[in-house]
C-alpha positions, 0 to 999 in steps of 0.5 A, spaced: 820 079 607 823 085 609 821 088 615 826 093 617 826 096 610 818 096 609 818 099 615 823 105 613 819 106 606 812 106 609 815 111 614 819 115 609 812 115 604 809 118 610 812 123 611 813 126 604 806 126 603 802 132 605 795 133 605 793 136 600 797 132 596 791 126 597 785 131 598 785 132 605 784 138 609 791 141 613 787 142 619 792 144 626 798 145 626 801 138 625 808 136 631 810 131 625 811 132 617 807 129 612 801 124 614 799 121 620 798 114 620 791 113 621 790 118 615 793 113 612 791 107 615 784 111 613 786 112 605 788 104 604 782 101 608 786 098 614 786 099 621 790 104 624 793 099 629 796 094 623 798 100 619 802 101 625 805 095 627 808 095 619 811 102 619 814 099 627 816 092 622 811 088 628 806 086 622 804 080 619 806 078 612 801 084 607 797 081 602 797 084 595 790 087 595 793 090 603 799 092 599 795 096 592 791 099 597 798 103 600 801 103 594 795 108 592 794 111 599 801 113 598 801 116 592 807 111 589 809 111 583 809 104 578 817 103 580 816 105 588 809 100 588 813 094 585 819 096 590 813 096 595 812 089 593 818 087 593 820 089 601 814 085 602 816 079 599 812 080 593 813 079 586 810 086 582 803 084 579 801 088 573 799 096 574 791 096 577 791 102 570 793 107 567 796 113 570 792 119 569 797 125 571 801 128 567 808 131 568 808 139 569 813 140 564 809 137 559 802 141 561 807 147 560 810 144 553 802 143 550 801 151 553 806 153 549 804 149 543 803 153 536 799 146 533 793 143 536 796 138 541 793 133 547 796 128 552 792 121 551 793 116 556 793 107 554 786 107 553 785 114 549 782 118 554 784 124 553 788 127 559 789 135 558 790 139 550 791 146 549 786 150 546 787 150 539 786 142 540 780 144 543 777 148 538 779 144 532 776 137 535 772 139 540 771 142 547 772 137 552 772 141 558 764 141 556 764 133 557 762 128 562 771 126 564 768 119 562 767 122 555 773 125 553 776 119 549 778 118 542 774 111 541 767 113 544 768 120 539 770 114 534 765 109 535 760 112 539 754 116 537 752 123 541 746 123 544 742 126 539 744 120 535 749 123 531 756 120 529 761 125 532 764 128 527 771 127 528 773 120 523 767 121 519 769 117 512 772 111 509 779 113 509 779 113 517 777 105 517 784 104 518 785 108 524 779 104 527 783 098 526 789 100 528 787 104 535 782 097 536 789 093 536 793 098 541 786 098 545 787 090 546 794 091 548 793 096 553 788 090 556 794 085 556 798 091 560 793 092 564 788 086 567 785 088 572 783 095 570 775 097 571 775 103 567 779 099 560 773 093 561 768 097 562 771 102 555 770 096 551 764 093 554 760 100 552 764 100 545 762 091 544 754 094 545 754 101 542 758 099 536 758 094 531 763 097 527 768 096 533 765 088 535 767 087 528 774 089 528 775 087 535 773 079 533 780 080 529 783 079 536 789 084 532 794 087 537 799 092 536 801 099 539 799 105 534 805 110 534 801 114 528 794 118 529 794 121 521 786 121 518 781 126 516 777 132 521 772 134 518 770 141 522 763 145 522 766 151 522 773 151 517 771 144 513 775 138 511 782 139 515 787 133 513 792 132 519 798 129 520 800 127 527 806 127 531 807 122 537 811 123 542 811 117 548 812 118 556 813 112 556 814 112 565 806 114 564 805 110 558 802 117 555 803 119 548 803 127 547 799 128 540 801 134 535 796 134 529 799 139 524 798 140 517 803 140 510 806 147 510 801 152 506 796 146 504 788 148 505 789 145 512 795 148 514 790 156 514 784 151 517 788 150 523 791 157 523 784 160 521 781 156 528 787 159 532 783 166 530 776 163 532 778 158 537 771 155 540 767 160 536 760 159 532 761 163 525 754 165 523 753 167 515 748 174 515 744 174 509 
C-alpha cells in the first residue's frame, strides 16, 4: 500500500470535483476548492473521521467494497479507479458496469448527424440519439430510462401486449442470436453489475425466444446492427448500420443508413420531414 500516494490522489480528487458535479448544492462560499471531506466521506458511506485519516495516510488498509465506494464518490474514471486500486495495494477487479456518460463531442456529433444515429451502451440501453433516430425507432424520451433498450424492444412486449414493432420479421432472428452473444459477453465483463443481471432475468421470463438462444451459451461482440424496421407511418425501411466504438466507455455510436436512392433511403428522408408526427389519411 502506498500511503503517501493515496493520500495525494484522494486529496487531488477532492478537490477537482465541485458540487454540482455529484449533485449537491454549492451553498456558502467555500474557503477551499472542490469537496469537503465529509461530503465526500457522506457519498462513499464511510466515516468523515476514516476518510480523513486516508487522505492524511494515517488510515487502515482500505477494503475493496471502501475503495468502489471512493472511486464512485469521486466521479473516477475505469483507469483512475484501478489506479485507486493499485495506490491501496489492490489488484483491479472488474468494472462494477457500464459507463453511462457519454462524451460531449460525440453528443455534438449525433446533433449534427443527417442519418438516424444513437449511443448504446455494453447491454443496449440506449444512452442519447438525435431526433431522426427518435422519429424512426421510437421516442425514447417517452419511456421509463429502464426501457429504453434495444433487447427489451426486441424481446419484450409493450403493455398492451404488442410486440414492439422494431425487428418484426423472420429475417431479424440473426440479430436476435447475435445481440444474446454480445449481451452474455457484457456479463463476463461485467459480473458484479445489477442492472445487466436483472436485464437478463426479465428477458429469461418474458421471452421464450431469448431463453432459447441464451441456452446456446453463444459469446461474441456484434460489430454490425443490419435488419428490417418496420414503421407505422412510412412502411418497411431496410437499414444498414454503422458501428463506431468508444472503446474507454465500451459505447458504440450507431448510424442506421439506407442504399442511396433505394425506397428506404426517402423513407428516412420523408421521416426527417415529419419527425415524431402521426400521418392521418381524410377520406
Amino acid at each position: 500500500m502506498d500511503r503517501d500516494g493515496l493520500a495525494e490522489f484522494l486529496r487531488v480528487r477532492r478537490e477537482a470535483l465541485q458540487p454540482g458535479d455529484v449533485g449537491l448544492p454549492a451553498g456558502l462560499r467555500r474557503r477551499t476548492p472542490g469537496l469537503r471531506r465529509e461530503e465526500v466521506a457522506s457519498l462513499a458511506t464511510m466515516s468523515t473521521d476514516y476518510y480523513t485519516r486516508l487522505e492524511q495516510g494515517r488510515g487502515p488498509r482500505p477494503s475493496r467494497p471502501v475503495l468502489t465506494g471512493l472511486a464512485r464518490a469521486l466521479r473516477l474514471s475505469d483507469d483512475e479507479r484501478d489506479h485507486l486500486f493499485r495506490l491501496a495495494g489492490e489488484q483491479p477487479g472488474p468494472p462494477p458496469g457500464p459507463p453511462a456518460d457519454v462524451r460531449s463531442g460525440v453528443l455534438r456529433m449525433l446533433a449534427r448527424l443527417d442519418v438516424p444515429g444513437l449511443v448504446l451502451d455494453a447491454k443496449y440501453d440506449v444512452l442519447a440519439w438525435n431526433p431522426l433516430a427518435a422519429a424512426l425507432i421510437t421516442d425514447f424520451s417517452a419511456l421509463p430510462p429502464r426501457e429504453r433498450n434495444l433487447l427489451r424492444l426486441r424481446f419484450l412486449t409493450d403493455r398492451q401486449g404488442r410486440q414492439a414493432r422494431l425487428f418484426g420479421e423472420e429475417a431479424t432472428r440473426e440479430f436476435a442470436r447475435e445481440v444474446a452473444a454480445d449481451l452474455r459477453a457484457a456479463t463476463s465483463t461485467y459480473p458484479d453489475d445489477p442492472e445487466i443481471a436483472r436485464l437478463v432475468r426479465d428477458l429469461l421470463d418474458g421471452s421464450p425466444e431469448f431463453a432459447e438462444i441464451w441456452a446456446r451459451h453463444e459469446v461474441g461482440r456484434q460489430q454490425s446492427l443490419c435488419q428490417t424496421i418496420f414503421h407505422p407511418q412510412v412502411g418497411r425501411i431496410d437499414v444498414i448500420c454503422e458501428v463506431l466504438v468508444v472503446p474507454e466507455r465500451d459505447q458504440r455510436v450507431v448510424l442506421y443508413t439506407a442504399e442511396p436512392g433505394s425506397e428506404s433511403d426517402q423513407a428516412i428522408r420523408l421521416l426527417d420531414v415529419i419527425g415524431m408526427q402521426v400521418l392521418t389519411i381524410r377520406s
